[in-house]
N, C-alpha and C positions, 0 to 999 in steps of 0.2 A: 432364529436370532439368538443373539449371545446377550449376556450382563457385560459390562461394562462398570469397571469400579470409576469413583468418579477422581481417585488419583490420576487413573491414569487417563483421564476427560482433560484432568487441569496439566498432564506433562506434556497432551497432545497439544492442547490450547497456548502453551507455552514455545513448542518448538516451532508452532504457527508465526506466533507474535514475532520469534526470535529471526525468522526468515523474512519475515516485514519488515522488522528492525534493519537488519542488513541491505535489504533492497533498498529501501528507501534512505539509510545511511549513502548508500555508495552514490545513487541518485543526484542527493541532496551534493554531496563531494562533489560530482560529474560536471552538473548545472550552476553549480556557486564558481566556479572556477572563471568562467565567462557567460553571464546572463546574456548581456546582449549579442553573443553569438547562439545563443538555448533559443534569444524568441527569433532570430533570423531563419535558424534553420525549423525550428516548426511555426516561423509564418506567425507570431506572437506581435503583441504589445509590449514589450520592455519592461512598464506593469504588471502587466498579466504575467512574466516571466518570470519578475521576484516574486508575485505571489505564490504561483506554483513553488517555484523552490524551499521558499520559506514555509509553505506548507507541508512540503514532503521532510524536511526537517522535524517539524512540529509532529508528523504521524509517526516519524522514527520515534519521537521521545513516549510520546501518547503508547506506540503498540511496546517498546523496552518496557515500559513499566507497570502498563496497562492502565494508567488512570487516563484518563477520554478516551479511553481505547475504542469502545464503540461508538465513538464520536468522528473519530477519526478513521476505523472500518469505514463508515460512509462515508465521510470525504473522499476516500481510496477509490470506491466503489465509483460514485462519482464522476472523478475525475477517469480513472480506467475505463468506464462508460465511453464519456467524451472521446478520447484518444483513442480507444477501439472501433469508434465510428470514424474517427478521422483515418485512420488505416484502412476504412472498408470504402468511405464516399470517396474524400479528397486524396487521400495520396496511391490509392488502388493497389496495397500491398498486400503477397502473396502472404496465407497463412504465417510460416514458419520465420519464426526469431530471426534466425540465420540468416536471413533473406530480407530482413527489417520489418516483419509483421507482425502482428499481435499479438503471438499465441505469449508470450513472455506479460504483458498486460492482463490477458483474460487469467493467464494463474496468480495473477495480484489480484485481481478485482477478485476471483476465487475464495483466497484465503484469507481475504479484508471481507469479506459476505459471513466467512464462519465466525469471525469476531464480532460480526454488526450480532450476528444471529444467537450466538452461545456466549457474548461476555469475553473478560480476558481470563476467564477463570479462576480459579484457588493461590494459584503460584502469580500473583501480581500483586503490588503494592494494596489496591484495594482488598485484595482477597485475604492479607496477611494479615492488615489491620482489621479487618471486617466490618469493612464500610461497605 
């Protein structure tokens, strides 16, 4: 094994965030456009739809800045959980994205795990301030 400085722990931690950030920005765009076609086509509650949405917003801003960011890693997680199983029980979709499968999910819940796990690091609002 190697060292590891822990700059470059908090640059990784950061291009993590910053790919979360993005996902869950476009998401959030995607799904706010028309919710009630979001819970028709995944079988939702109307409810349940704005929640989702509004929480995928909420983890954008939580992983952008990192404050709840390991709050929000696990709601990701979570929720990526849930919808990774609905891809394998109910809707019996083939592995690959392309194809509408999960694997685009399993690498969110991925790198919403390394955030639950290691923090938003140095390079985040908390980490600037040193809280």
């Amino acid at each position: 094994m190697f060292a590891v400085s822990p700059a470059l722990v908090s640059i990784v931690l950061l291009l993590v965030r910053a790919v979360l950030t993005v996902a869950f920005v476009r998401e959030f765009l995607v799904k706010a456009k028309d919710v009630p076609a979001f819970a028709k086509a995944d079988g939702l509650a109307v409810p349940v739809a704005w929640f989702v949405t509004i929480a995928e917003l909420a983890a954008a801003v939580a992983f952008a800045t990192g404050v709840l960011a390991q709050w929000a890693g696990l709601g990701v997680v979570v929720l990526m959980i849930i919808t990774t199983s609905l891809h394998v029980m109910a809707w019996h979709s083939p592995y690959w994205a392309t194809k509408g499968g999960p694997e685009y999910d399993i690498l969110l819940l991925t790198l919403a795990a390394l955030i639950v796990v290691l923090g938003p690091g140095a390079l985040s609002v908390p980490g600037l301030v040193g809280a």
